[in-house]
Backbone as ProteinMPNN parsed JSONL, in Angstrom:
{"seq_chain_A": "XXXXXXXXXXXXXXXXXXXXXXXXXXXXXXXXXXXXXXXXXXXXXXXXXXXXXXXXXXXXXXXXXXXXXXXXXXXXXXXXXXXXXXXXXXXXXXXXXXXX", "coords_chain_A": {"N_chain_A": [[0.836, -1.191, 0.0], [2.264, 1.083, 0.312], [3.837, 1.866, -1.26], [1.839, 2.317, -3.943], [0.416, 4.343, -2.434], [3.056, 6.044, -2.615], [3.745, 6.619, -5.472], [1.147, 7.316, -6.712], [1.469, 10.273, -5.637], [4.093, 10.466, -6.873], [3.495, 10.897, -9.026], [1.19, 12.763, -9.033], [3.104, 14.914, -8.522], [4.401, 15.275, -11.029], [2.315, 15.861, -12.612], [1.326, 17.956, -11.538], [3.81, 19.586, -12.369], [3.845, 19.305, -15.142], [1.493, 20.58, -15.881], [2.449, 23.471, -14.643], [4.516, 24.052, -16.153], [3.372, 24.013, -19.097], [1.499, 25.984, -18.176], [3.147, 28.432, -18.145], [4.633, 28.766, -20.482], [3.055, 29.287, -22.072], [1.696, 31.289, -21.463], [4.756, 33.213, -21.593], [4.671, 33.048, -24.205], [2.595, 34.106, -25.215], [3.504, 36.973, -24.099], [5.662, 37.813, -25.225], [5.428, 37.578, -27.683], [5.127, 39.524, -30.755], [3.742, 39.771, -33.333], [0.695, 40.323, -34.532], [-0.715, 38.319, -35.939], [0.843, 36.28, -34.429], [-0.01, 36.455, -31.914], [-3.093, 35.701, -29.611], [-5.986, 36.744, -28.634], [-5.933, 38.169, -25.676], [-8.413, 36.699, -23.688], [-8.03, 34.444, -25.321], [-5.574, 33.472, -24.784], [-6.248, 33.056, -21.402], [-7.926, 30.897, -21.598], [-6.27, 28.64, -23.177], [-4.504, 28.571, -20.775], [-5.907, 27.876, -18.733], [-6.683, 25.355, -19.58], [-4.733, 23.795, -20.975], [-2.56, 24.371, -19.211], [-3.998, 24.472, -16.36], [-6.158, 21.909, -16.036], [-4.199, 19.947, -15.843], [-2.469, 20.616, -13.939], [-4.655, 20.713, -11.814], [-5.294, 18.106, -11.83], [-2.597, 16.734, -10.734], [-2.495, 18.399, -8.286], [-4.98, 17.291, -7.352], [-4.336, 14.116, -6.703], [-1.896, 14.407, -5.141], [-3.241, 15.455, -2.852], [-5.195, 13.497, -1.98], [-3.186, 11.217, -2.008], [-1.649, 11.641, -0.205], [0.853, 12.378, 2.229], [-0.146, 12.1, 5.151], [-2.388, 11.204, 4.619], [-1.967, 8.99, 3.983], [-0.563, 7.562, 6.308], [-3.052, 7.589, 7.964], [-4.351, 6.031, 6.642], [-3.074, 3.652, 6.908], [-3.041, 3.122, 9.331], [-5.884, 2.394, 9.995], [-6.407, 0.773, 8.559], [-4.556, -1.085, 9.875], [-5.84, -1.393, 12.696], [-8.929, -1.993, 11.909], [-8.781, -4.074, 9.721], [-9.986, -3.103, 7.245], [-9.644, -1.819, 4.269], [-10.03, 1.707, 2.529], [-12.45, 2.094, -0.316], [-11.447, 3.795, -1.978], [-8.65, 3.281, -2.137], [-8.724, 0.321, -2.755], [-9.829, -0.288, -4.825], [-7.575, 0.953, -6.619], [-5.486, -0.744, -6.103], [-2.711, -3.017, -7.109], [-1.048, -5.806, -8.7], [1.192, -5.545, -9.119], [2.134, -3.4, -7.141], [3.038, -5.131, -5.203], [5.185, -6.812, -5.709], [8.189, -7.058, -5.52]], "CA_chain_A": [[0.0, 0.0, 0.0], [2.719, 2.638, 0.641], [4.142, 2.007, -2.852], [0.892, 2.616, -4.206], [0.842, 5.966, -2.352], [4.578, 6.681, -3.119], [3.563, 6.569, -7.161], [0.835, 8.086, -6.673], [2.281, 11.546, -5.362], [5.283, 10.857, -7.876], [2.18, 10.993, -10.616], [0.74, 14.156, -8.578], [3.991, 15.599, -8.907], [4.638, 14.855, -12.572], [1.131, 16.182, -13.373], [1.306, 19.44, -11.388], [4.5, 20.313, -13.074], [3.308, 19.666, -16.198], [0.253, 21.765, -15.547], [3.028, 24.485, -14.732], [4.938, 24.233, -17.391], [2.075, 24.555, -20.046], [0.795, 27.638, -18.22], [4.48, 29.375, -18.078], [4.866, 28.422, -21.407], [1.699, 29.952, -22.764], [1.868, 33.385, -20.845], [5.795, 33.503, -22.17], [4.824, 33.38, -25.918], [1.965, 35.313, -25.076], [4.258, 38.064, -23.597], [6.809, 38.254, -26.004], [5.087, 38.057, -29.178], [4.516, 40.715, -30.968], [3.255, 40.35, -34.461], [-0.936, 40.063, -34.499], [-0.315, 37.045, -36.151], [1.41, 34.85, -33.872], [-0.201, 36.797, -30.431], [-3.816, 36.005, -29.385], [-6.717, 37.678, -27.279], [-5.994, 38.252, -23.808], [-9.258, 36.001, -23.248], [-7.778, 33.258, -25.851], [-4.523, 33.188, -23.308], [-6.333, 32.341, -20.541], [-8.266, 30.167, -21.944], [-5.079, 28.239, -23.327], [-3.506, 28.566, -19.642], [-6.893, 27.44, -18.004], [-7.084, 24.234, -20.135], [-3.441, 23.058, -21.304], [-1.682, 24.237, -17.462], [-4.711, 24.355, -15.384], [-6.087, 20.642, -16.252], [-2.89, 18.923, -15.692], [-2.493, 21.168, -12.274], [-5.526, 20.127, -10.927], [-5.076, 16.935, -11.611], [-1.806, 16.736, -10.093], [-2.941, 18.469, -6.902], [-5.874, 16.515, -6.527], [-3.659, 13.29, -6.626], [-1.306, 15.309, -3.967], [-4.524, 15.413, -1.966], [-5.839, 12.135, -1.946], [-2.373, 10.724, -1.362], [-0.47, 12.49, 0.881], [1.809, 11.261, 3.278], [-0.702, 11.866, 6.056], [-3.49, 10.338, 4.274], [-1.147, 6.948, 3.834], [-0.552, 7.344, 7.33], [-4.19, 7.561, 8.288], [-5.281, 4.726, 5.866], [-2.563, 2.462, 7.443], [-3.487, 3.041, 11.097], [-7.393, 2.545, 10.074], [-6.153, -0.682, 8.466], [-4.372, -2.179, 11.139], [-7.128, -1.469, 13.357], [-9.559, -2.579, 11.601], [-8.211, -4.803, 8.69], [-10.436, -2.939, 5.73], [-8.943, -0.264, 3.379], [-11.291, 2.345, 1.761], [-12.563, 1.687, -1.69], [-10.809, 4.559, -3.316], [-7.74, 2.488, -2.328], [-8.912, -0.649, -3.276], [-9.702, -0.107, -6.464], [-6.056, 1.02, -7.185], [-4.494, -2.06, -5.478], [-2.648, -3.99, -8.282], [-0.002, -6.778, -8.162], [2.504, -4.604, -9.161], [2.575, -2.964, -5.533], [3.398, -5.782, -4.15], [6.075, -7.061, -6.073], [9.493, -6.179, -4.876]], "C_chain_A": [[0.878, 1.252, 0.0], [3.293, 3.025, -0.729], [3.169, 3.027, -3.893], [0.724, 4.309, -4.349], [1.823, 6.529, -2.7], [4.038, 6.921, -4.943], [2.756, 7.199, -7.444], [1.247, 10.103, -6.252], [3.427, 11.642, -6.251], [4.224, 11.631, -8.865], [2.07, 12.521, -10.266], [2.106, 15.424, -9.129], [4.411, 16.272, -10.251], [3.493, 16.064, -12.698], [0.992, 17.995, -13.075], [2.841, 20.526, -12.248], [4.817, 20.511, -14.714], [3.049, 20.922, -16.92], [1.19, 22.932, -15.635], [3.541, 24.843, -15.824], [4.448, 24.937, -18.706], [2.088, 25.711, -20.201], [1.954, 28.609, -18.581], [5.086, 29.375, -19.243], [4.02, 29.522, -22.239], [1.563, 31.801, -22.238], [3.318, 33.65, -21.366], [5.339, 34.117, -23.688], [3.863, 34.016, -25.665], [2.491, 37.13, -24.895], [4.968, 39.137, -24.244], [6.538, 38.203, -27.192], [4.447, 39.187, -29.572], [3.786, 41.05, -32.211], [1.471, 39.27, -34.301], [-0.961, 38.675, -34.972], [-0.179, 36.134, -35.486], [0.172, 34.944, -32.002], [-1.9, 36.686, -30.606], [-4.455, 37.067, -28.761], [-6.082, 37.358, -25.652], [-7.15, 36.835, -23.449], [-8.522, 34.325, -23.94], [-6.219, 32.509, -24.971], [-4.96, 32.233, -21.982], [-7.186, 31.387, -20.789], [-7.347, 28.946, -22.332], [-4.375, 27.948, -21.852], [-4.415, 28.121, -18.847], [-6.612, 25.815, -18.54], [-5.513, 23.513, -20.331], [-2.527, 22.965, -19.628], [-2.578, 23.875, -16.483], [-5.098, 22.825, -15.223], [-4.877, 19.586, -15.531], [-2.689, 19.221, -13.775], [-3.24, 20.272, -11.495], [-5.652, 18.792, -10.723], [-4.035, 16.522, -11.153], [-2.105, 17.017, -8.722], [-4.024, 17.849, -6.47], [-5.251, 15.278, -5.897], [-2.544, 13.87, -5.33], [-2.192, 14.914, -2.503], [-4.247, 14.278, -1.563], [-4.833, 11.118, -1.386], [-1.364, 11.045, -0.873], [-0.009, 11.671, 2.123], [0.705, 11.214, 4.924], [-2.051, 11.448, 6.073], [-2.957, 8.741, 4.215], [-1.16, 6.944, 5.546], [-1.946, 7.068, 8.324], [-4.925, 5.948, 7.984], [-4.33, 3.304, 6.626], [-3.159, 2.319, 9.023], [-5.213, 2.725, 11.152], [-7.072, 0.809, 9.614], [-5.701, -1.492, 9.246], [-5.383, -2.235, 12.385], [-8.427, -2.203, 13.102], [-10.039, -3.689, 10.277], [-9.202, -4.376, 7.293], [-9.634, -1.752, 5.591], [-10.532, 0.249, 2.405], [-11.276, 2.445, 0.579], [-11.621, 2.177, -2.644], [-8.863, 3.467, -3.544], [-7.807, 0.941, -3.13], [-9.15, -1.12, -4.521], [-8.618, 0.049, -7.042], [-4.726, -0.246, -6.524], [-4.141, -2.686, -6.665], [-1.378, -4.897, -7.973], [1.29, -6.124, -8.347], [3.089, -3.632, -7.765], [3.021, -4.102, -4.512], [4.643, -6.622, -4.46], [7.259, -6.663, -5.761], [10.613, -6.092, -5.973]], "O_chain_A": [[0.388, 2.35, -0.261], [3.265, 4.147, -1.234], [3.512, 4.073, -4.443], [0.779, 5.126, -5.268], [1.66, 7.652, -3.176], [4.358, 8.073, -5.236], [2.995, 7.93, -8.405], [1.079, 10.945, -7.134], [3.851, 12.773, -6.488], [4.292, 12.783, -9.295], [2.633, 13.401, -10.919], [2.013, 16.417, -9.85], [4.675, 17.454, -10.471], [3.904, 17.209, -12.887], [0.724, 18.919, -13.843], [2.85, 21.717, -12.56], [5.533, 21.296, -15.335], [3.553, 21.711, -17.719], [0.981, 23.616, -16.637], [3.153, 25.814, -16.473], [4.86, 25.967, -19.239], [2.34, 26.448, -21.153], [1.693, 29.568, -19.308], [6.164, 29.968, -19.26], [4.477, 30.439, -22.922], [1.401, 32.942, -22.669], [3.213, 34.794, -21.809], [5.563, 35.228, -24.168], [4.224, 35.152, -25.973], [2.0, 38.142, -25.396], [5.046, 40.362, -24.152], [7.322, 38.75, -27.967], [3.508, 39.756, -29.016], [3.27, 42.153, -32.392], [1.244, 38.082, -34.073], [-1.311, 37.849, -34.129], [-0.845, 35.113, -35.654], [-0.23, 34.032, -31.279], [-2.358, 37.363, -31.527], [-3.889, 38.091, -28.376], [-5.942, 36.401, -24.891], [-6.595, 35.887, -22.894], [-8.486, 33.293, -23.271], [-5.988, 31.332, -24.693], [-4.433, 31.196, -21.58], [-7.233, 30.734, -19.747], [-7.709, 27.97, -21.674], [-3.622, 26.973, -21.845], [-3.838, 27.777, -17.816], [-6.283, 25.055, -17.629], [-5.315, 22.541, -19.604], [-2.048, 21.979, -19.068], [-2.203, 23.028, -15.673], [-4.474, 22.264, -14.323], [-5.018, 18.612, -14.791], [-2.739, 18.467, -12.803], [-2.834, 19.375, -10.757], [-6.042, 18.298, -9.665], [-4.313, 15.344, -10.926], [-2.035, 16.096, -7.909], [-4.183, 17.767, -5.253], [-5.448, 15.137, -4.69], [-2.856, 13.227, -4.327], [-1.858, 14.303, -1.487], [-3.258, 13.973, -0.896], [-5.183, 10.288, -0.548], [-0.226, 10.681, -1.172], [-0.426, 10.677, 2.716], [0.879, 10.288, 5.716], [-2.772, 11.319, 7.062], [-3.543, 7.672, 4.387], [-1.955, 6.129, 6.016], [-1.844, 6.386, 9.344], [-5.603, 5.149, 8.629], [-4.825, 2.195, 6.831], [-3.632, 1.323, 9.571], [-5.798, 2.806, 12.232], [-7.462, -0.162, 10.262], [-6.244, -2.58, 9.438], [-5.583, -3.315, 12.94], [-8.945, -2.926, 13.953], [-11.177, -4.022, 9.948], [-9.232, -5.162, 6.346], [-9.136, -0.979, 6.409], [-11.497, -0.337, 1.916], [-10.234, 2.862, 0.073], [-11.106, 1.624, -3.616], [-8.218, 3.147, -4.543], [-6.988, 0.574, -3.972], [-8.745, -2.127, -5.101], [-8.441, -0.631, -8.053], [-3.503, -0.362, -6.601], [-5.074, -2.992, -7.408], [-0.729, -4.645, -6.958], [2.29, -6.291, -7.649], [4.252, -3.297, -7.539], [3.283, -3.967, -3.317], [5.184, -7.159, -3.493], [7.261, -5.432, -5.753], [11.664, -5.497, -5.735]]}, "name": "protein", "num_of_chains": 1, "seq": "XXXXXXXXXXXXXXXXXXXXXXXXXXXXXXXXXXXXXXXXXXXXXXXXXXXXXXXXXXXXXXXXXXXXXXXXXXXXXXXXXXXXXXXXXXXXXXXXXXXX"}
């Protein structure tokens, strides 16, 4: 199970710096271009920086969320207590976490 969580939060990681990337990407060439041509609307920007950086973000920090080191810690101490794990985990259980 801690694997699980460890890969998860790598993922989170991955995904939120994506997400950054994108956006810091997209407000750059936004910034610095200058011929009508290459430079959208202001609105078509953030739109672009909502959807290509934001997306990826949020999905990174939700994953952050969900498995954070004091949510693994929670879910283990609920498990040894009472030997079930909660669905959202269970569903992501695969043999590959347990493999060494």
């Amino acid at each position: 199970m801690r694997r699980l969580f460890e890969k998860r939060r790598t993922g989170g990681w991955i995904w939120t710096g994506i997400g950054g990337a994108f956006a810091l990407r997209i407000i750059s060439v936004a910034a610095t271009s200058n011929s009508d041509a290459a430079s959208g609307t202001p609105a078509g920007t953030a739109v672009g920086v909502a959807v290509l950086g934001g997306i990826p973000a949020a999905i990174g920090v939700g994953k952050l969320v969900r498995f954070s080191a004091e949510r693994e810690l929670e879910t283990v101490a609920a498990y040894e207590k009472t030997r079930k794990l909660p669905n959202y985990i269970q569903r992501r259980l695969r043999q590959k976490y347990f493999s060494s």
